[in-house]
ZAMARGU-4260 file (C-alpha; in steps of 0.2 Angstrom, whole numbers, plus 5000, padded with zeros to 4 digits):
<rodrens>
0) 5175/4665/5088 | 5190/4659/5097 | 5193/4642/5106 | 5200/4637/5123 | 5215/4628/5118
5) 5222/4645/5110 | 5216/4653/5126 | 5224/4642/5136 | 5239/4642/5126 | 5239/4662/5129
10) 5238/4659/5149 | 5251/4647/5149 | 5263/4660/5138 | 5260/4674/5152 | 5274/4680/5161
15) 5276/4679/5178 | 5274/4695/5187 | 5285/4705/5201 | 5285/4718/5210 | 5277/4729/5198
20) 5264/4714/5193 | 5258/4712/5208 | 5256/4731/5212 | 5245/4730/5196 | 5234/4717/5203
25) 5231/4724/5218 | 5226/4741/5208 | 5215/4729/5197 | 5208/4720/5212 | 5202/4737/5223
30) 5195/4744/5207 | 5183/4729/5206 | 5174/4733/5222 | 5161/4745/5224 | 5162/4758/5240
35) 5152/4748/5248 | 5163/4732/5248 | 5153/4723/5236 | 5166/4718/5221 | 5175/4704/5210
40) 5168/4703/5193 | 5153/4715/5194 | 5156/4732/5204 | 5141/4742/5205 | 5140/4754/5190
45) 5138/4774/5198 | 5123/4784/5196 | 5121/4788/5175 | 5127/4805/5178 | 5143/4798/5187
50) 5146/4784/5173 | 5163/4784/5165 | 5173/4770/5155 | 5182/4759/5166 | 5199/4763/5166
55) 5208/4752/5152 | 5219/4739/5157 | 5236/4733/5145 | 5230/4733/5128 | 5224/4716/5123
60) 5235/4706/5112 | 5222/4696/5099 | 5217/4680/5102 | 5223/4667/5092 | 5209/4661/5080
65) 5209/4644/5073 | 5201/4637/5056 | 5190/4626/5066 | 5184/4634/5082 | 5180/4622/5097
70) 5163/4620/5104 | 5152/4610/5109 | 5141/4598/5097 | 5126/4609/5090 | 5110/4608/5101
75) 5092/4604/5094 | 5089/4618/5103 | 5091/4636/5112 | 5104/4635/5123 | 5106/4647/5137
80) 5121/4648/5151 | 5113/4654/5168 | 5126/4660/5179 | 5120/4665/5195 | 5132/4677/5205
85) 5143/4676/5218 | 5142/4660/5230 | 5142/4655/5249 | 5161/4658/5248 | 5173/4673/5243
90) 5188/4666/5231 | 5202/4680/5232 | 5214/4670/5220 | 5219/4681/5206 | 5213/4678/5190
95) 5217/4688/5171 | 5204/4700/5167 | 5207/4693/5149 | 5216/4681/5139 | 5235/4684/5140
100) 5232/4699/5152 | 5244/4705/5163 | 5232/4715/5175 | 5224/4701/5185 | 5207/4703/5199
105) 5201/4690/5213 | 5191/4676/5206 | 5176/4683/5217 | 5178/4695/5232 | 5159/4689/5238
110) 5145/4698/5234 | 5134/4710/5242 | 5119/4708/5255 | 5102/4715/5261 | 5104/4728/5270
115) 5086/4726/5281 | 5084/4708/5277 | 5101/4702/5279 | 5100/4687/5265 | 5115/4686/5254
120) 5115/4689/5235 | 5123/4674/5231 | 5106/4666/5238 | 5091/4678/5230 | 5104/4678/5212
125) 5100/4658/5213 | 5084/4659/5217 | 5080/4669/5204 | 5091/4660/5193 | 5082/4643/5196
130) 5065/4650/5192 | 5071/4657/5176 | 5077/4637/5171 | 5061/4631/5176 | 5052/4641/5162
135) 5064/4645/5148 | 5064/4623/5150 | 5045/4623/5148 | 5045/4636/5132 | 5059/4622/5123
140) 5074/4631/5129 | 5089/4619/5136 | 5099/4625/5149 | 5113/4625/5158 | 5117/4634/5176
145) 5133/4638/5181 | 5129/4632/5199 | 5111/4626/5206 | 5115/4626/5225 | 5127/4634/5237
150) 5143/4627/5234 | 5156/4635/5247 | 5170/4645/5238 | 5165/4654/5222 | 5173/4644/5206
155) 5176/4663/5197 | 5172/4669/5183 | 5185/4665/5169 | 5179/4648/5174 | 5161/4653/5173
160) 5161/4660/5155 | 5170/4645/5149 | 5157/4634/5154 | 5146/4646/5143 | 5159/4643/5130
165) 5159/4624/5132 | 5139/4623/5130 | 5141/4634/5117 | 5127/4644/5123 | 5117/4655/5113
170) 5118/4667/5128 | 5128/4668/5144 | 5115/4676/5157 | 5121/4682/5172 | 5112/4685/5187
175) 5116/4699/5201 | 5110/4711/5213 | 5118/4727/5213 | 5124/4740/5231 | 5129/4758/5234
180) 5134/4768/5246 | 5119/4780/5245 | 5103/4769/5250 | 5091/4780/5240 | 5098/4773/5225
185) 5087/4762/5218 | 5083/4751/5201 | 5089/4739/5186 | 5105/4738/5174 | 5110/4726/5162
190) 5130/4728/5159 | 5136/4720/5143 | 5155/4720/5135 | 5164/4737/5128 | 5173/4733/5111
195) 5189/4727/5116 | 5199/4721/5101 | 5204/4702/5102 | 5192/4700/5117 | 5176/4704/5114
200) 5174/4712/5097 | 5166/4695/5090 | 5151/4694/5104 | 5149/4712/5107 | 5134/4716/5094
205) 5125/4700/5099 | 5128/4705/5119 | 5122/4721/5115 | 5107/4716/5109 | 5102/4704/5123
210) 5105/4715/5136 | 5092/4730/5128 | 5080/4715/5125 | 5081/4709/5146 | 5083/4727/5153
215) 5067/4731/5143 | 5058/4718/5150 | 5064/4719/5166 | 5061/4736/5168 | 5043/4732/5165
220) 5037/4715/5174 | 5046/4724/5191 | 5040/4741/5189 | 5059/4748/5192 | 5069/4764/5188
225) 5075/4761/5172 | 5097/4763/5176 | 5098/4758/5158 | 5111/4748/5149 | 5130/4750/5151
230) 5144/4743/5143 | 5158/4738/5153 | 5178/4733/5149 | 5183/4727/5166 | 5172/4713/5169
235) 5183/4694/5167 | 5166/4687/5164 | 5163/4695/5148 | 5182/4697/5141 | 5183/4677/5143
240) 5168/4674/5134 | 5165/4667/5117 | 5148/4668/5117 | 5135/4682/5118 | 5135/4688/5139
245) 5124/4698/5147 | 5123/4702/5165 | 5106/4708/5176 | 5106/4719/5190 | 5089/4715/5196
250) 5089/4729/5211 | 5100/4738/5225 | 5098/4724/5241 | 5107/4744/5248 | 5090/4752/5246
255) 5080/4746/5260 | 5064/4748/5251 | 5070/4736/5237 | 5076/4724/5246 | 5064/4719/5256
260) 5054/4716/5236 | 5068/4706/5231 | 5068/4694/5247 | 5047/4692/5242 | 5045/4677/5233
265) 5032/4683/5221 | 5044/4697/5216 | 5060/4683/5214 | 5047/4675/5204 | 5043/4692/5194
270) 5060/4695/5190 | 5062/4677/5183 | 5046/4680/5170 | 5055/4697/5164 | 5071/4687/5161
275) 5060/4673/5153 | 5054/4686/5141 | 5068/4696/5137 | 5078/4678/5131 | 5064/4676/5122
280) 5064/4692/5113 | 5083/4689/5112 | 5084/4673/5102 | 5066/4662/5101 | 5069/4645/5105
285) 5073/4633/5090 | 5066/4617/5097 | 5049/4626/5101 | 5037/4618/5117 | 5022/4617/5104
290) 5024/4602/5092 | 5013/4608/5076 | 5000/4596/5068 | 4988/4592/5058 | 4973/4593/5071
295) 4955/4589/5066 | 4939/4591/5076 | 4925/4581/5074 | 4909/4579/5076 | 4902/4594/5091
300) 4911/4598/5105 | 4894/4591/5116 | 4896/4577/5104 | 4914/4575/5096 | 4931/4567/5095
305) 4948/4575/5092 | 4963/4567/5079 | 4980/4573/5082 | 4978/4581/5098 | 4993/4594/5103
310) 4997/4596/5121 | 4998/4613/5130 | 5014/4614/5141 | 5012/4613/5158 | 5019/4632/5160
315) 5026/4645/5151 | 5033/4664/5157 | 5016/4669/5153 | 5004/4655/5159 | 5002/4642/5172
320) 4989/4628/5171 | 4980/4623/5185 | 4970/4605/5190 | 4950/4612/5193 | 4949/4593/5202
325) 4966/4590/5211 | 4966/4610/5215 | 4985/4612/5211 | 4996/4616/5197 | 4998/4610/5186
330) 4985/4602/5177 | 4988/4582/5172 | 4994/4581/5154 | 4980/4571/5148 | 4968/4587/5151
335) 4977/4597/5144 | 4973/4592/5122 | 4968/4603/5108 | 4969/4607/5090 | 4984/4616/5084
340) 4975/4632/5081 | 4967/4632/5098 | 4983/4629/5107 | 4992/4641/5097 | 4979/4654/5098
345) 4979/4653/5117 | 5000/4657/5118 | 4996/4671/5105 | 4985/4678/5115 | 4993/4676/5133
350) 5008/4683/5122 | 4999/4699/5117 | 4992/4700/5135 | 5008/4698/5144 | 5017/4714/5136
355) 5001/4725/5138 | 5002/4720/5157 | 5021/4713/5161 | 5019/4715/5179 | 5003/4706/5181
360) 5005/4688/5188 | 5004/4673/5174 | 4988/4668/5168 | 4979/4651/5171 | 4974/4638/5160
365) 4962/4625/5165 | 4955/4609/5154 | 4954/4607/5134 | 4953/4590/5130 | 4956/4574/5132
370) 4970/4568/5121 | 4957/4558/5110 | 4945/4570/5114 | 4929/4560/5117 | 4917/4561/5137
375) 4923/4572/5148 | 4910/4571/5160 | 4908/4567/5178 | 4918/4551/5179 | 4936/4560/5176
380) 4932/4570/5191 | 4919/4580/5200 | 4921/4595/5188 | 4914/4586/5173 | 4912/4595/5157
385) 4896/4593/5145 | 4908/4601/5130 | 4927/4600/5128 | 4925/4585/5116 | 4933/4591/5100
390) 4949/4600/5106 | 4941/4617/5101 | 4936/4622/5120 | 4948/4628/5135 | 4945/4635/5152
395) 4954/4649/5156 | 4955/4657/5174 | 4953/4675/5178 | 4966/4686/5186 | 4966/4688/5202
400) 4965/4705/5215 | 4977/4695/5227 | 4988/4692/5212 | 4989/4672/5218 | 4992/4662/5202
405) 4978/4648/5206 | 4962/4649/5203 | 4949/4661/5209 | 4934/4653/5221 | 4926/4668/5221
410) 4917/4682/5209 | 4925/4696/5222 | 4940/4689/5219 | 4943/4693/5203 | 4953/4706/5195
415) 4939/4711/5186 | 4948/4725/5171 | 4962/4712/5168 | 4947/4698/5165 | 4939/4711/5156
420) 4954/4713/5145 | 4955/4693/5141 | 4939/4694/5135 | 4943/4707/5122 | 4957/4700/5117
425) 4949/4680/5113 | 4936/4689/5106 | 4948/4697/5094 | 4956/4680/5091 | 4941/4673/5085
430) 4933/4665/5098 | 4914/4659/5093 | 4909/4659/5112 | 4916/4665/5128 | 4907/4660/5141
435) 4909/4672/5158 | 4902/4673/5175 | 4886/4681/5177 | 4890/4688/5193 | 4907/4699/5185
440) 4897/4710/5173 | 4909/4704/5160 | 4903/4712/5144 | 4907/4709/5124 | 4898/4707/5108
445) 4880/4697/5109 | 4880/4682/5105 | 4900/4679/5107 | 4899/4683/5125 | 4887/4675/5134
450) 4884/4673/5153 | 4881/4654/5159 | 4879/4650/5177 | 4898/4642/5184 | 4907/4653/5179
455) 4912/4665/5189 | 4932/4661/5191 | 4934/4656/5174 | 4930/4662/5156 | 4925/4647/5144
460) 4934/4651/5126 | 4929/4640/5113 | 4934/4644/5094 | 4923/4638/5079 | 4924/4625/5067
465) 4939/4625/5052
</rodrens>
């Protein structure tokens, strides 16, 4: 991959333009808007039957490539760039479309807006955006945003990819919202480079990848019209990039319907979760929010202690935990032990659960163990537990018909086929016992599932010995 001082160098080499120059830019600059006026780096792909290649600007020159490539000092872990579009300011300064390019577009023209709501998509891109950081964080992921507030005129976007460039991100993520002309049109796209020689020929199969693996679960956690992936050559974000880049078109704030979803903060929310889990499908994160360990149970989990207790994360894209004794999320860490193999099984399960229902709300997760394991009775809160000794118990909360994430207080509210379904599925994973309201005609097989009194808005998994 190329470095910055040879792009730099390739800049500073460029000719200044005249007449004919500035002719082209202007050409270059109209071209990057869509009809309804939304533009700079990401006009709004046409319907598929429309779809053309973007018309080529001056072949490329190839970038320079140095023996030793600059970037950034290798991260324990995943990184991803989050670049949420736009910002509170339009920035018509002109700007190469590429390395050494004589064709040059505004930084950022402004982005788009909601065509009931009014809210701009700078705003419901960083709101998105921020809730995406919050749980690729909690899954091990580090991160870095291009901006996290309003910050008056937009920096653009050859900027913005080298900030990607200088982390060097495993992915450059890019957040938008996309317009049209025609307010029926409704859906989501994920754009990713065209081969371009010199520019993006190094990142394109990796880019291609990542934006099949976030359109596919995007497509399924909102429940949109599937508008497919489309490559694009006339995007600066993606022909400055030396990293893989992908860019999101979450939904059409021109469709009236559509936007008044994506101004919801449960579906800002839901958008985030899809992106959480098409990173993840994209490139797993290396420094992983589980630490493995040798756990051991002892003893009974009425009667027992726990050694080497691992500690649930306090979220994840498929779960929340929630305190049964503060009533909030999330649960205190010291609640939140268990053995290796129930922790893990847990994830698996919410995993498996998660893609056989990606728009359902994230599941909750209540008390394990303590972190030595040991009493958990009455005196560490009202909710006292007679189990949960040996790390080999958790309480896990049903869904719920409002689709809140936080616990249920009542059986009616209870989403009874997706509890249904998590009974199956612990089942499947082993579990000795899964305890379940008597009141929710919860069912399984005798002697696993079993109905006990206080426990009609959560199930009680707990897996045997070994």
């Amino acid at each position: 991959m190329s470095g910055r001082p040879a792009r730099a160098a390739l800049l500073r080499a460029e000719p200044r333009s005249g007449i004919a120059g500035a002719l082209v830019a202007i050409a270059i600059g109209l071209a990057g808007c869509s009809a309804s006026g939304q533009g700079g780096d990401r006009p709004a792909p046409p319907a598929a039957s429309e779809r053309a290649p973007a018309p080529a600007a001056v072949r490329p020159p190839r970038r320079a490539r140095p023996a030793a490539p600059e970037r950034a000092p290798a991260d324990r872990c995943t990184r991803v760039v989050i670049d949420p579009g736009h910002d509170s300011e339009p920035n018509p300064a002109l700007e190469p479309i590429g390395p050494g390019s004589e064709p040059r577009k505004p930084k950022d023209p402004g982005g788009t807006r909601g065509v009931v709501t009014g809210l701009p998509e700078h705003a419901v891109a960083l709101s998105i955006s921020l809730e995406l950081r919050r749980l690729l964080r909690a899954e091990g992921y580090c991160v870095t945003m291009t901006r996290v507030r309003p910050t008056g005129r937009s920096i653009g976007n050859v900027e913005r990819a080298q900030i990607a460039n200088r982390a060097g991100a495993t992915l450059f993520l890019r957040v938008h919202l996309d317009s049209s002309t025609d307010p029926s049109r409704r859906g989501s796209s994920t754009l990713y480079p065209v081969r371009r020689r010199g520019w993006t020929d190094d990142i394109l199969p990796g880019s291609r990848t990542a934006a099949r693996a976030l359109q596919g679960e995007l497509v399924a956690g909102l429940g949109t019209r599937d508008l497919g992936t489309v490559a694009r050559a006339d995007l600066t974000g993606f022909n400055w990039s030396d990293v893989p880049a992908a860019l999101v078109e979450v939904g059409f704030q021109s469709n009236p319907a559509e936007d008044r979803r994506l101004a919801d903060g449960a579906q800002k929310r839901r958008a985030a979760r899809a992106l959480a889990r098409g990173v993840r499908r994209f490139t797993p994160p290396r420094r992983a929010s589980v630490r493995s360990r040798a756990s051991r149970a002892h003893g009974l989990p009425t009667a027992g202690r726990l050694v080497a207790a691992v500690r649930l994360p306090a979220e994840g894209a498929d779960f929340f935990t929630w305190d049964p004794v503060r009533k909030t999320s999330p649960n205190r860490r010291w609640r939140r032990h268990g053995t290796d193999r129930l922790v893990r099984t847990v994830l698996a399960v919410l995993d498996r659960y998660a893609r056989a229902h990606p728009s359902a709300e994230r599941v909750g997760i209540g008390d394990l163990s303590r972190s030595r394991g040991g009493d958990f009775g009455r005196r560490f809160g009202p909710v006292g537990h007679v189990s949960h000794q040996n790390g080999l118990d958790v309480d896990v909360y049903y869904p719920r018909r409002d689709r809140r994430e936080r616990a249920p207080r009542f059986a009616p509210q209870v989403d009874r086929r997706l509890a249904q379904d998590l009974v199956d599925r612990f089942v499947r994973a082993g579990a000795e016992h899964v305890f379940v309201g008597p009141s929710l005609d919860l069912h399984g097989p005798p002697g696993v599932v079993q109905a006990l009194d206080g426990h009609d808005n959560h199930l009680h998994v707990r897996l045997p010995p070994g």
